[in-house]
N, C-alpha and C positions, 0 to 999 in steps of 0.2 A: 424335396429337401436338397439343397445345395450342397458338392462332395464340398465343400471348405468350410460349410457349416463350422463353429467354433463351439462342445460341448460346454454349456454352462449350469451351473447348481439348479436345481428346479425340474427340469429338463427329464424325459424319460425315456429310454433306451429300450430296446427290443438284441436281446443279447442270445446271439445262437450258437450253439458249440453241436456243431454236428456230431450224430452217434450220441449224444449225452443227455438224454431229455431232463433229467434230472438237475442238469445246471442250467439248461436254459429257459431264458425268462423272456417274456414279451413286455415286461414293465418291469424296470430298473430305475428306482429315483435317484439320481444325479445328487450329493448329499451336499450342504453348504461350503462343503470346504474340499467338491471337484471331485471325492470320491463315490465308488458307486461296493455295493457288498456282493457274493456270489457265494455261493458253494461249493466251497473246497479251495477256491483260488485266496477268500476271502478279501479285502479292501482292496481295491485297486483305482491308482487316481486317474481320471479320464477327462479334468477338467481342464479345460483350455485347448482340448486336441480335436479333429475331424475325426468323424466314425473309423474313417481307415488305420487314421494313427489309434485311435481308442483298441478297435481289436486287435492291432500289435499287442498294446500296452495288456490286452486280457490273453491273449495267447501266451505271453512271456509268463505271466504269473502262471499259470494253468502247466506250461511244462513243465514243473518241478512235481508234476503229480501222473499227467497225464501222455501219451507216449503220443509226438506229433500230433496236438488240438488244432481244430479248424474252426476258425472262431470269424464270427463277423457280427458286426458290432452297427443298428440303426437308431437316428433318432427317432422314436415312437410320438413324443408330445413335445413341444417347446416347454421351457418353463415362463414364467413372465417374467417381463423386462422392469431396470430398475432406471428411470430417469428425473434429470435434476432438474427442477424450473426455475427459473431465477429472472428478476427485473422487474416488469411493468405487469405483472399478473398479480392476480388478487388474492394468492395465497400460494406464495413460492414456498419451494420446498421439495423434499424426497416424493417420489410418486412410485408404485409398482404397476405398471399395466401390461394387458394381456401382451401373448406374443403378436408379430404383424402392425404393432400399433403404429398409428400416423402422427405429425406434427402438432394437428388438432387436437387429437386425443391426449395430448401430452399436456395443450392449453388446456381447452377443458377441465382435465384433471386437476389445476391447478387456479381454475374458478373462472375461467377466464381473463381476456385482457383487461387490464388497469386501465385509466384515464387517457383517451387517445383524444389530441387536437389536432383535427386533419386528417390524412391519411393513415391509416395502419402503417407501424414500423415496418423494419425487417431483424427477422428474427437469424436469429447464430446459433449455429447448431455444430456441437462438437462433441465426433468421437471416441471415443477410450483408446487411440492411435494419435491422436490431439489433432488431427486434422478438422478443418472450419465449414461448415456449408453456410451459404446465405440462405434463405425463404423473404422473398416479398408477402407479409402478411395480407398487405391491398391487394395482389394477384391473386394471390390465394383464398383468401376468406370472402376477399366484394367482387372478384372478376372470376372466380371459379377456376384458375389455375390450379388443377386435381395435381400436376407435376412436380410441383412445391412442396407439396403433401410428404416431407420427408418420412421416412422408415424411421421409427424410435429402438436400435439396438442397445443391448444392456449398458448400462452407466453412459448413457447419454447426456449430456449437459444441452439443454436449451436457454439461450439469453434475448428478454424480450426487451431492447430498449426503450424508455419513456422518451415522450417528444419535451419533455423539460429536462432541467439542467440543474444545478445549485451546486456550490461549491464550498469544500472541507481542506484542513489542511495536515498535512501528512509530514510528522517530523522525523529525524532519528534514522536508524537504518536505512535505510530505502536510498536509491540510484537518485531522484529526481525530488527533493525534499523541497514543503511550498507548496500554493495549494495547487488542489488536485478537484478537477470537474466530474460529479457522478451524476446518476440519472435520483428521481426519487425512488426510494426504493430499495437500491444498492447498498449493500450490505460491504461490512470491512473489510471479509476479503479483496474486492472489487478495489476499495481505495489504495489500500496499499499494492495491489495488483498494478493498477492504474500508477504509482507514486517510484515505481519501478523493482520489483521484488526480484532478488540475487541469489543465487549461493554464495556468490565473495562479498555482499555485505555482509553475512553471519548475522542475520536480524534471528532476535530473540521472539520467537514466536508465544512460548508461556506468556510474556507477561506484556503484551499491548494493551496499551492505555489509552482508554475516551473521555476526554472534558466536553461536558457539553455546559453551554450556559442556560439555564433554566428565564421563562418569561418573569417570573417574578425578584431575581437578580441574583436568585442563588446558582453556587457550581456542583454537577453531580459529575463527578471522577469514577469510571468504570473502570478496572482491570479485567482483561480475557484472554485465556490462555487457547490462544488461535492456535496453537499444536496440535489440544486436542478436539478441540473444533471439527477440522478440516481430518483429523485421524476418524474421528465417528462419523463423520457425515454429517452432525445434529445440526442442522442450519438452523433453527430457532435460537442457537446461543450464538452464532453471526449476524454479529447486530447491525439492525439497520440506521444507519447515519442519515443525520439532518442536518440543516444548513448551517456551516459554523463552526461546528464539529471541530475537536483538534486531536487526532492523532499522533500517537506517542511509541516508535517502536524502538525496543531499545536494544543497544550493540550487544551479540551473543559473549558470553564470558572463554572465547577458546573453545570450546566442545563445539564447532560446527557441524561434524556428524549426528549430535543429540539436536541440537536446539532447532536446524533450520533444514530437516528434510523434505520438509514441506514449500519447499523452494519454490522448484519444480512444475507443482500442483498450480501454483500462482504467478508462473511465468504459463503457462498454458491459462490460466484464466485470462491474462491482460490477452492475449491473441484473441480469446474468445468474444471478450466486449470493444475489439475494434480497433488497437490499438499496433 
């Protein structure tokens, strides 16, 4: 295990306090929200830090009982990893996989590739630092390029682009209003991503609006509150856009701290899909 390892929920500790058998434990589960429990110290958060910083963090609580504790702190189990699939795959969406997982595992999980003409794309792969990696999927999956084979760390986002195109159009808030080219697939955040998402537009992320024109002539008008969309994760209520499509995001009323934190999250997406 690597000393900069980053302690995350799941995750199981081997927690030693010398001289103290009684508080030490060879399996400590990492609790969802970074803390871990003990004996005498009780709750201590240990999430986000290396085991060295961790057994700081358990030494400090333990002093207030115990007379100079020696405490060391290892990870015993990874917990598994939580990554995002998004684009040309056949059932994008949240995935939990083990720890260690690869690129493929991450497709896989997510049913495999969608409809490829020609060569395999290349996939984008970004991590919870919002830095990009590329993968050649034709290196990787038809020529065996194992190197490609990215590491899937927690809150991975992976983006597989479709070799097609079609175009929506993106009104209202947004830097770049007029339409806007997605893949099939691509889902609202992506358009408005794609249409230029700001924090000094103040786009009102509650209440975005989709007109689509039905085949038979009628108009079905969605509202979708993309705030909490992108706040749950629930990517089944980001909805997938079809050709045509008209986007409606409307100006925040003053509260840009409320309405558009989600800024951020969608200016790191548009890097993600190429832009």
């Amino acid at each position: 295990m690597s000393t900069d390892y980053h302690i995350r929920a799941g995750d199981e500790l081997s927690v030693t306090v010398y001289g103290e058998p009684n508080i030490t434990s060879a399996a400590v589960e990492v609790l969802p929200g970074g803390g871990i429990v003990l004996p005498l110290a009780g709750q201590v958060h240990v999430g986000g830090m290396t085991p060295t910083q961790a057994g700081s963090a358990v030494t400090a609580a333990l002093a207030k009982y115990l007379k100079h504790p020696s405490v060391t702190v290892a990870v015993a189990k990874e917990g598994p990893v939580e990554v995002l699939v998004l684009g040309n795959v056949k059932t994008p969406g949240k995935y939990e996989l083990q720890p260690q997982s690869r690129l493929t595992d991450a497709i896989a999980a997510a049913g495999g590739l969608g409809t490829v003409d020609g060569d395999y794309p290349v996939a984008r792969v970004a991590g919870l630092d919002g830095t990009v990696e590329q993968a050649s999927l034709q290196s990787l999956l038809h020529d065996g390029d194992l190197a490609l084979n990215l590491k899937m760390e927690n809150e991975t986002t992976v983006y597989v682009p479709s070799p097609l195109t079609l175009n929506v159009q993106v009104i209202g808030a947004v830097e770049h209003p007029g339409d806007v080219m997605i893949h099939p697939g691509d889902r609202l955040s992506m358009a408005i991503a794609r249409a230029g998402a700001s924090p000094t537009v103040n786009a009102d992320l509650n209440r975005v609006t989709v007109r689509r024109s039905e085949p038979d002539g009628t108009v079905q008008t969605t509202t979708i509150n993309l705030y909490e969309v992108l706040r749950k994760g629930d990517l089944s209520k980001d909805m997938t856009l079809e050709k045509g499509d008209l986007v409606y995001v409307p100006q925040g009323q003053g509260k840009r701290d409320v309405v558009s934190p989600f800024a951020n999250l969608l200016i790191g997406l548009r890097s993600l899909i190429g832009l």
